[in-house]
C-alpha positions as CSV (number, residue, x, y, z in Angstrom):
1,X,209.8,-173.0,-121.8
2,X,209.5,-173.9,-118.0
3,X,206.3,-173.5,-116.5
4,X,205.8,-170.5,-114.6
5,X,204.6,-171.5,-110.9
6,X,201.0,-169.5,-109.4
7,X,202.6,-166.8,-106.4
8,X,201.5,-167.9,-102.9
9,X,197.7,-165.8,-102.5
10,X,196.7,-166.0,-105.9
11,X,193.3,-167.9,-105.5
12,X,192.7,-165.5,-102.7
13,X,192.9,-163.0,-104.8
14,X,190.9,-164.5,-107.8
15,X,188.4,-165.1,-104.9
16,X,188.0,-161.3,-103.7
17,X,188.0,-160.3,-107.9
18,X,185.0,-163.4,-107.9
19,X,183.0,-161.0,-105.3
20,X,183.8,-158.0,-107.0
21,X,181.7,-159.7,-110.2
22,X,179.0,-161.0,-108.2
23,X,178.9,-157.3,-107.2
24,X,178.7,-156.2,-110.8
25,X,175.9,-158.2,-112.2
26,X,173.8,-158.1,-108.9
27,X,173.7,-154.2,-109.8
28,X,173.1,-154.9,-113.6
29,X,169.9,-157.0,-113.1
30,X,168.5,-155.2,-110.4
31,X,166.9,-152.9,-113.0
32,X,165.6,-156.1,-114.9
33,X,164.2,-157.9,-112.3
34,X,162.1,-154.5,-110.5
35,X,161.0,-154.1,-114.3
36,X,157.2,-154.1,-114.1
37,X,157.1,-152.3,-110.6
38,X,159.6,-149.7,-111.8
39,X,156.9,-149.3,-115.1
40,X,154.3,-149.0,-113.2
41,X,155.5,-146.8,-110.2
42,X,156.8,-144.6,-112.9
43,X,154.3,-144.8,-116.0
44,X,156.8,-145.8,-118.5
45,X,156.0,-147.7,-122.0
46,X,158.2,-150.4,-122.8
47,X,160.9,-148.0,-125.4
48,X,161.3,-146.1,-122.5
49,X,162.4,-149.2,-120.1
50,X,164.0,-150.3,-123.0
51,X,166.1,-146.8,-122.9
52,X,166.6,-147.3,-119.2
53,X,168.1,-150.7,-119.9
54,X,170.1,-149.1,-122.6
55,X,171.0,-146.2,-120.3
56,X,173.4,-148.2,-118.3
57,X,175.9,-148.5,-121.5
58,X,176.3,-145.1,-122.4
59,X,179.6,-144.5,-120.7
60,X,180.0,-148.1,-120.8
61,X,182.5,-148.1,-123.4
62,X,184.3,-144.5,-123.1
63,X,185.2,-145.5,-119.7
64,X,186.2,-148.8,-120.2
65,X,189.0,-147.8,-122.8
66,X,190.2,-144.5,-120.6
67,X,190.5,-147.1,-117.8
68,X,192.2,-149.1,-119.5
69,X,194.9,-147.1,-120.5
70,X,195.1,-146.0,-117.0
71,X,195.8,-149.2,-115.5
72,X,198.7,-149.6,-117.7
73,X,200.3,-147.3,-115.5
74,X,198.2,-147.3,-112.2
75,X,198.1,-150.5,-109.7
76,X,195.3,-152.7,-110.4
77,X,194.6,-152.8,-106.6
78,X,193.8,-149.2,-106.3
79,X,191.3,-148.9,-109.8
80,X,189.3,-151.5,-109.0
81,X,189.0,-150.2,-105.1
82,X,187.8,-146.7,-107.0
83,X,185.3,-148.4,-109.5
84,X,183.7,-150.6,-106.7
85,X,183.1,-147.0,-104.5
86,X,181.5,-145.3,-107.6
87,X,178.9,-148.6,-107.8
88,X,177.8,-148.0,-104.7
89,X,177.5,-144.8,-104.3
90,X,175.4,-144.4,-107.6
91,X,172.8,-146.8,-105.9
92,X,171.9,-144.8,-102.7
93,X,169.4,-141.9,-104.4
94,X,167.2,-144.6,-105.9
95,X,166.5,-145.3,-102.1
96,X,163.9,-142.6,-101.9
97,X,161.3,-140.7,-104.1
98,X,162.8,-140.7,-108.1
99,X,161.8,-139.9,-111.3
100,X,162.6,-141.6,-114.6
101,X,165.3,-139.1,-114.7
102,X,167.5,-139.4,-111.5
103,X,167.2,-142.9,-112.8
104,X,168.3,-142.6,-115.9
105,X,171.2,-140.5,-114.3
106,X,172.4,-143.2,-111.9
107,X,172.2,-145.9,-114.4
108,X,174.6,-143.8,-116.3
109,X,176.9,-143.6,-113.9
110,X,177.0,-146.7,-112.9
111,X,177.4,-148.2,-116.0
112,X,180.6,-145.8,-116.0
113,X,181.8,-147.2,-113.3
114,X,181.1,-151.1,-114.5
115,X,182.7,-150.6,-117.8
116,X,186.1,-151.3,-116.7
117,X,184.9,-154.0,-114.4
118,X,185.9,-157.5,-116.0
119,X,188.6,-156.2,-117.7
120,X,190.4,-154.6,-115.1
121,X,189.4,-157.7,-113.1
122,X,191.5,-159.9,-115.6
123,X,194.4,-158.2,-116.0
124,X,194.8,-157.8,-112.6
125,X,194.3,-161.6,-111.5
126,X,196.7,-162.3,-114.5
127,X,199.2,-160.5,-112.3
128,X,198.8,-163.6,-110.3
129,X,198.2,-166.4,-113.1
130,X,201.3,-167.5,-116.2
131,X,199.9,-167.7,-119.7
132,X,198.9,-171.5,-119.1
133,X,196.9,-171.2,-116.4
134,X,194.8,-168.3,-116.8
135,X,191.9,-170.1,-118.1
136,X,190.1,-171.4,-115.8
137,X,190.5,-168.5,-113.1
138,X,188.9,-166.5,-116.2
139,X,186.3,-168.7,-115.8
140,X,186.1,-168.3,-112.3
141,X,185.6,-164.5,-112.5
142,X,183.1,-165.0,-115.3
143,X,181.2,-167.0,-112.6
144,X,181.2,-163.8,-110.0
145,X,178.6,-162.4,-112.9
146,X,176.5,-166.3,-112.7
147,X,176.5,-166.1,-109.0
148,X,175.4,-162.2,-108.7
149,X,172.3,-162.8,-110.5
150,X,171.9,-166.4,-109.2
151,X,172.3,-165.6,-105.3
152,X,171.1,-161.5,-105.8
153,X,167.8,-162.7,-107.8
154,X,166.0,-164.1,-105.0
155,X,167.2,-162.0,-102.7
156,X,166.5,-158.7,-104.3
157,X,163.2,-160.2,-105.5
158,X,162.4,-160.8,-102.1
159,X,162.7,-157.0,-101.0
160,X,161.4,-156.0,-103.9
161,X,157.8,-157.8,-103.0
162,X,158.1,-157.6,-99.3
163,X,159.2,-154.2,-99.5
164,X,159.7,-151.9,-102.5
165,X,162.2,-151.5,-105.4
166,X,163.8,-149.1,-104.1
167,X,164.7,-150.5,-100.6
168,X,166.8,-153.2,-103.5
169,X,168.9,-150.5,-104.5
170,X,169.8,-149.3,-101.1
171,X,170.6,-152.9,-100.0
172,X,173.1,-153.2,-103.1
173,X,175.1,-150.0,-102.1
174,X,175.9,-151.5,-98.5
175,X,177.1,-155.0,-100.1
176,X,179.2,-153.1,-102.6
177,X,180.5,-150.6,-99.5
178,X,181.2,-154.1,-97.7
179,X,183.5,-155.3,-100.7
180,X,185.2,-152.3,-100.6
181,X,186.2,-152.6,-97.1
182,X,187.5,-156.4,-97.3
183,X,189.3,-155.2,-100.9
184,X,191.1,-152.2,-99.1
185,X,192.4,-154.7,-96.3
186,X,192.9,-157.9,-98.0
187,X,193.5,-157.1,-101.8
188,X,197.1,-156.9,-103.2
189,X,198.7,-155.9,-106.3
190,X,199.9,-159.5,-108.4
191,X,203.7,-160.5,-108.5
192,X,204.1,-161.0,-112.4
193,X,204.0,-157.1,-113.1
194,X,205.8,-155.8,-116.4
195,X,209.3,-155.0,-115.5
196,X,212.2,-152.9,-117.0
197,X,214.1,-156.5,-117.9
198,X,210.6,-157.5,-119.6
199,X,210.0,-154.3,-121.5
200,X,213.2,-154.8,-123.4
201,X,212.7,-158.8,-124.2
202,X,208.6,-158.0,-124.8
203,X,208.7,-154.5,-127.1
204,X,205.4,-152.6,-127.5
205,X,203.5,-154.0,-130.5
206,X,201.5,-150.6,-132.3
207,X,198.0,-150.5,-131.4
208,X,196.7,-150.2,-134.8
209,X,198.4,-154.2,-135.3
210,X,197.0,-155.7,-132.6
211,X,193.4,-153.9,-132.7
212,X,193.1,-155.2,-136.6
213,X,194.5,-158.7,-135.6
214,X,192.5,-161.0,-137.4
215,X,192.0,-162.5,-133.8
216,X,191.4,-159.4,-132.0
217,X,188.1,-158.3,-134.6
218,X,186.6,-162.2,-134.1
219,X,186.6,-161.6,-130.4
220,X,184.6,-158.2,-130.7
221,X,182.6,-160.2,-133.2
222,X,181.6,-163.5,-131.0
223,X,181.4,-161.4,-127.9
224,X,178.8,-158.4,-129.3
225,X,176.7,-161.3,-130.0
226,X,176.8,-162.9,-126.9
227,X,176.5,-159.7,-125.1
228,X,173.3,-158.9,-126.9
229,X,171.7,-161.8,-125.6
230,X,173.1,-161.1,-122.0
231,X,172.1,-157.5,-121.9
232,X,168.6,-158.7,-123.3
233,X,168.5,-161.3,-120.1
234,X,169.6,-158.5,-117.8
235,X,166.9,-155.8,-118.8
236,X,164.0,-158.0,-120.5
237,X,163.9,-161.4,-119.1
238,X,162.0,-160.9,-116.1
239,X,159.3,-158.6,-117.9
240,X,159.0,-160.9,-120.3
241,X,158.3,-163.4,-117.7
242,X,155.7,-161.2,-116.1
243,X,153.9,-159.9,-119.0
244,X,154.9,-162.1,-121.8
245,X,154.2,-165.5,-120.2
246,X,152.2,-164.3,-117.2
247,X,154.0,-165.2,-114.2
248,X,153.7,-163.3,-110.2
249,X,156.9,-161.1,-110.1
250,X,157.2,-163.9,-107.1
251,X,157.6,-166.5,-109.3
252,X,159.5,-164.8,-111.9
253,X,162.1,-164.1,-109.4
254,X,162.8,-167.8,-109.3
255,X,162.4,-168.5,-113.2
256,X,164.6,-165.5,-113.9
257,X,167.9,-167.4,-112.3
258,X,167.7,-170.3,-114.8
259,X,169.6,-168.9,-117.4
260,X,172.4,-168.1,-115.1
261,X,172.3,-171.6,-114.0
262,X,172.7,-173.0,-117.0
263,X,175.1,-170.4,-118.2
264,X,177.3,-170.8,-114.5
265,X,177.7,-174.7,-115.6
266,X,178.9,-174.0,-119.2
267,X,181.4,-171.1,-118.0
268,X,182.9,-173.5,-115.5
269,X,183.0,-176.4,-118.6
270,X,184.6,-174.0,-120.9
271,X,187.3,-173.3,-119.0
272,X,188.2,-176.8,-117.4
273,X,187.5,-178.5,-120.8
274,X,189.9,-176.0,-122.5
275,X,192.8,-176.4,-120.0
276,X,192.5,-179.6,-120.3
277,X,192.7,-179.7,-123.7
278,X,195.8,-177.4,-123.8
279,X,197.8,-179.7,-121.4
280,X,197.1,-182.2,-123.9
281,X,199.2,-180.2,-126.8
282,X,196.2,-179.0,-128.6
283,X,196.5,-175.4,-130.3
284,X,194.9,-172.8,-128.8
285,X,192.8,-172.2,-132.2
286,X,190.8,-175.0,-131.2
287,X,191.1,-175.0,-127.7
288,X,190.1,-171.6,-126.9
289,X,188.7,-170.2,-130.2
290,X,186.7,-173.2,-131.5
291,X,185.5,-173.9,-128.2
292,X,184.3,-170.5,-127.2
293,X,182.7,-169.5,-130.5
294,X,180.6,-172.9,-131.5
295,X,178.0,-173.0,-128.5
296,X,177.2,-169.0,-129.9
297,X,176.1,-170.9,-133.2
298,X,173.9,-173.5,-131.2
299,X,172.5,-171.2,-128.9
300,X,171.5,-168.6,-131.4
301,X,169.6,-172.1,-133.2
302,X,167.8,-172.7,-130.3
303,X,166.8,-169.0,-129.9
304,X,165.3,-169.4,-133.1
305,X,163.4,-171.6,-132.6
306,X,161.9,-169.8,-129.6
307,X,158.7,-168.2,-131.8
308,X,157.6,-172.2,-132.9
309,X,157.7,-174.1,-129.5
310,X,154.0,-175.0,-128.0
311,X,154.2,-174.4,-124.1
312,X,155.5,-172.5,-121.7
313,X,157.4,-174.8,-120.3
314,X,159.8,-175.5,-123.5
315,X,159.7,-172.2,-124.3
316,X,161.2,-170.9,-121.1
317,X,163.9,-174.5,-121.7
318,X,164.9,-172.8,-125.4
319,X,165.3,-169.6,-123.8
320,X,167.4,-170.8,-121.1
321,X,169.8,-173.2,-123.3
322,X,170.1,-170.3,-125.7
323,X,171.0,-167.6,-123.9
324,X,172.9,-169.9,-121.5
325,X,175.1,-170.8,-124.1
326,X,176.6,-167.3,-124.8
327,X,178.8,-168.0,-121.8
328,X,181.8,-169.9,-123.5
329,X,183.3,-167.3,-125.6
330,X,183.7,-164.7,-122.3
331,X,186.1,-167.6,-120.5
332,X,188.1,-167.8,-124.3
333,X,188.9,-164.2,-125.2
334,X,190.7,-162.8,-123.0
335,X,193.3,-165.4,-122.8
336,X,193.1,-165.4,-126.6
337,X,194.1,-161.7,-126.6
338,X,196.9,-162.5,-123.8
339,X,198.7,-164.9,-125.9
340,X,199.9,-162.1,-128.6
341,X,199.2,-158.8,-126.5
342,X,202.7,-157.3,-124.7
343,X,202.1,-157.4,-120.7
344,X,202.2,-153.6,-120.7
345,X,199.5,-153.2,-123.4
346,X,197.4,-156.1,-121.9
347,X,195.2,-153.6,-120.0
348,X,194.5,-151.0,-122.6
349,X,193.9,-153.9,-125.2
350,X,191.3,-156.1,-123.3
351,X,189.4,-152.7,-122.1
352,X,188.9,-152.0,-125.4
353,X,187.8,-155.2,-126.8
354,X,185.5,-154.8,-123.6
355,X,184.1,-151.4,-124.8
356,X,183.7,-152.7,-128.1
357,X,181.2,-155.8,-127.3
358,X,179.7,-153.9,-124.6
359,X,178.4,-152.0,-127.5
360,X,175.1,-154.4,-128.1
361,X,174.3,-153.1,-124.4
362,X,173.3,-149.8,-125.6
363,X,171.5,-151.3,-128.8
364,X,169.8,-154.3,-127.5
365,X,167.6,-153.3,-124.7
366,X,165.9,-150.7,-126.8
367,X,165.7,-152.3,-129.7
368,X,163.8,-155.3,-128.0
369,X,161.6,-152.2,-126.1
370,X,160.5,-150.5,-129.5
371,X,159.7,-153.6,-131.0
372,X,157.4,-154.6,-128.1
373,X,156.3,-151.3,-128.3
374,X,154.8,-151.6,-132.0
375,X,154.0,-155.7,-131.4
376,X,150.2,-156.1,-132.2
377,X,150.4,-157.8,-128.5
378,X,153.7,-157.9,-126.1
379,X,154.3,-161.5,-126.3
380,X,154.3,-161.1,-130.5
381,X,156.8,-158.1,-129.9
382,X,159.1,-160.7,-127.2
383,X,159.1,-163.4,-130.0
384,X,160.4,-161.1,-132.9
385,X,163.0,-159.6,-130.1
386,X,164.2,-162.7,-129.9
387,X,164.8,-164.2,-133.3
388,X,166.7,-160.7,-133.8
389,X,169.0,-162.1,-130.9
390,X,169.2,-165.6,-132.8
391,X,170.1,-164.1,-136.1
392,X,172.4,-162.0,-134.2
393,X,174.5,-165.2,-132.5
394,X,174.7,-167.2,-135.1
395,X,176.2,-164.7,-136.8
396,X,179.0,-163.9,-134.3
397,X,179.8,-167.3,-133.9
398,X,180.3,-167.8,-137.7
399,X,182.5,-165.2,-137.4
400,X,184.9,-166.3,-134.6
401,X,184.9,-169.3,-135.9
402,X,186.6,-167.8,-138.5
403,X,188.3,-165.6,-137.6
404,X,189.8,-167.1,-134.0
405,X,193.5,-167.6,-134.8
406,X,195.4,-167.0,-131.6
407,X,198.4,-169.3,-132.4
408,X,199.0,-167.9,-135.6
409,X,198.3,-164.4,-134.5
410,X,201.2,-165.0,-132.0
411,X,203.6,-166.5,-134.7
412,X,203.2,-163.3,-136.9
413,X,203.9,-161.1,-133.9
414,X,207.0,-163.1,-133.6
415,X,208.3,-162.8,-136.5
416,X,207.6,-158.9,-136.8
417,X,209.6,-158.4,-133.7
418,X,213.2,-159.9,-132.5
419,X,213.0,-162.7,-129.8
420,X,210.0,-161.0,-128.0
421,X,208.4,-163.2,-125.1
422,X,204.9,-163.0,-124.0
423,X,203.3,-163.3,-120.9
């Protein structure tokens, strides 16, 4: 087959879609980094922060798969322009006087309104992007969620001591008001949209076949695992900096961005090594599957190892390479899931592998909070947290390692249906 050639606009577009992701996380970790002042303010013991954190996913998931369905049939343009308003409009009441439940409230639906994020995101910047090209602009919107904790971090932190927490809040519903004004002027709807012509060459595919793919269940399975670890980072990192180690909240700010560092540099890897690799004829088993799901294994061994390193210097370095890690298998999936999924099921089907991971969103921050909670002392409670995250990765990885079959997953699908082509 002929290579497909990117439309005229397309980075532009993966661009605006990078800023709706810095967006995203900036919002998720704002929570995470005002951790101790919020506790304080508000007189909360660490299972309660830790149901604050877990707040945030409990629409997560429901609204990531209704949204995905709709934007099978609704422009990508016009969902994502709705999602961004919700964001920032759920930030605005924190700006004055709350209590832990208008909180709780807003987290909710917010976390509504980010469930579809990413995957929404994707499938609409693979409107602009042919099957062989999609990884690394993947990559690139994975980086929007790098960039909105590294560049929101110290900014946020910096309000947050100069000012208050709440004034952090406020500031993140104007940004997200701003991207919804350059999204309603400059954002378009991608070229390589699901025709009538394409319907009849690409024939649905019944959702119960490609949600029990083989492929499909190892990318739930690698992603919940690194998901845990990031939703730990989101919620728990910067306490744990505070309380557990015994940094300023000033300082923390700064040591709080490392992982995202790290993890920024090992996105933007994964996706160049694996297009790279492709180009070169390899199979997509071992250029997006054994690629993404291997550093999970590694990171979840240097997680565990967390509890036995002397210092706090290499214990913040484990931490950081650990969690950093997870970042590989986000870049991976999704063109994973693209390579067998009909265009006009793309949507629903990457929504609700999103609304599956995002699962260990609503487990992981209060698990980690009532295990601090009954910890003899914090930093005992931060240790065990942590080694539940390591057994937790290694685990996933194992799993997509073996269960990552993209290529094959395609062939089978081929067979089952007459000449279908996939985009």
């Amino acid at each position: 087959m002929t290579a497909q050639p990117t439309p005229k606009g397309a980075w532009k577009i993966t661009f605006l879609l990078f800023l709706f992701m810095l967006v995203n996380f900036a919002d998720k970790i704002v929570v995470g980094l005002a951790g101790v002042p919020i506790m304080t303010e508000l007189k909360l013991e660490p299972e309660q922060f830790g149901l604050l954190g877990s707040s945030f996913f409990f629409l997560f998931s429901i609204a990531a798969i209704i949204v995905g369905f709709i934007v099978n049939r609704v422009a990508a343009r016009w969902v994502l322009l709705a999602l961004a308003l919700i964001w920032a409009l759920a930030q605005f009441p924190m700006v004055g006087t709350v209590g832990f439940t208008t909180l709780l409230i807003c987290r909710i639906i917010l976390g509504a309104g980010e469930g579809p994020a990413f995957s929404v995101a994707v499938h609409a910047v693979y409107k602009w992007f042919p099957d062989e090209k999609r990884t690394f602009p993947t990559a690139v919107l994975s980086q929007g969620s790098a960039f909105g904790v590294i560049l929101a971090v110290p900014a946020l932190n910096w309000v947050i001591v100069n000012y208050s927490w709440h004034h952090a809040f406020g500031v993140l519903g104007v940004v997200g008001l701003m991207w919804v004004v350059a999204w309603l002027i400059l954002g378009k709807e991608g070229p390589l949209v699901h025709t009538v012509a394409m319907t009849e060459a690409d024939p649905r595919v019944p959702y119960f076949q490609l949600l029990t793919s083989r492929t499909f269940i190892g990318c739930c399975a690698a992603t919940f695992g690194a998901y845990w670890a990031l939703s730990l980072g989101l919620t728990w990192f910067t306490p744990f900096i505070v309380k557990g180690l015994g940094f300023s909240q000033r300082d923390a700010g700064w040591i709080s961005i490392l992982p995202w560092v790290f993890g920024a540099v090992v996105v933007l890897l994964t996706g160049w090594i694996s297009q790279v690799l492709m180009a070169r004829g390899m199979s997509t088993r071992s250029a997006r599957g054994v690629l993404g799901a291997t550093p999970l294994v590694i990171g979840g061994l240097f997680l565990a190892a967390l509890p036995h390193a002397e210092g706090i210097g290499l214990r913040i370095a484990l931490l950081v390479i650990g969690s950093g890690l997870c970042g590989s298998i986000y870049v991976v999936c999704p063109p994973m899931l693209g390579e067998f999924t009909p265009v006009a099921q793309r949507g629903a089907v990457i929504s609700i592998y999103g609304a599956i991971y995002t699962l260990a969103g609503v487990l992981a921050p209060f698990v980690m909070g009532s295990v601090i909670q009954r910890a003899a002392v914090p930093l005992d409670g931060y240790m065990t947290g942590f080694t539940i995250n390591a057994v937790i990765l290694v685990v996933s990885g194992l799993l997509g390692l073996l269960l990552l079959w993209p290529n094959t997953e395609r062939a089978r699908l081929l067979l089952q249906k007459p000449q279908p082509k996939f985009a």
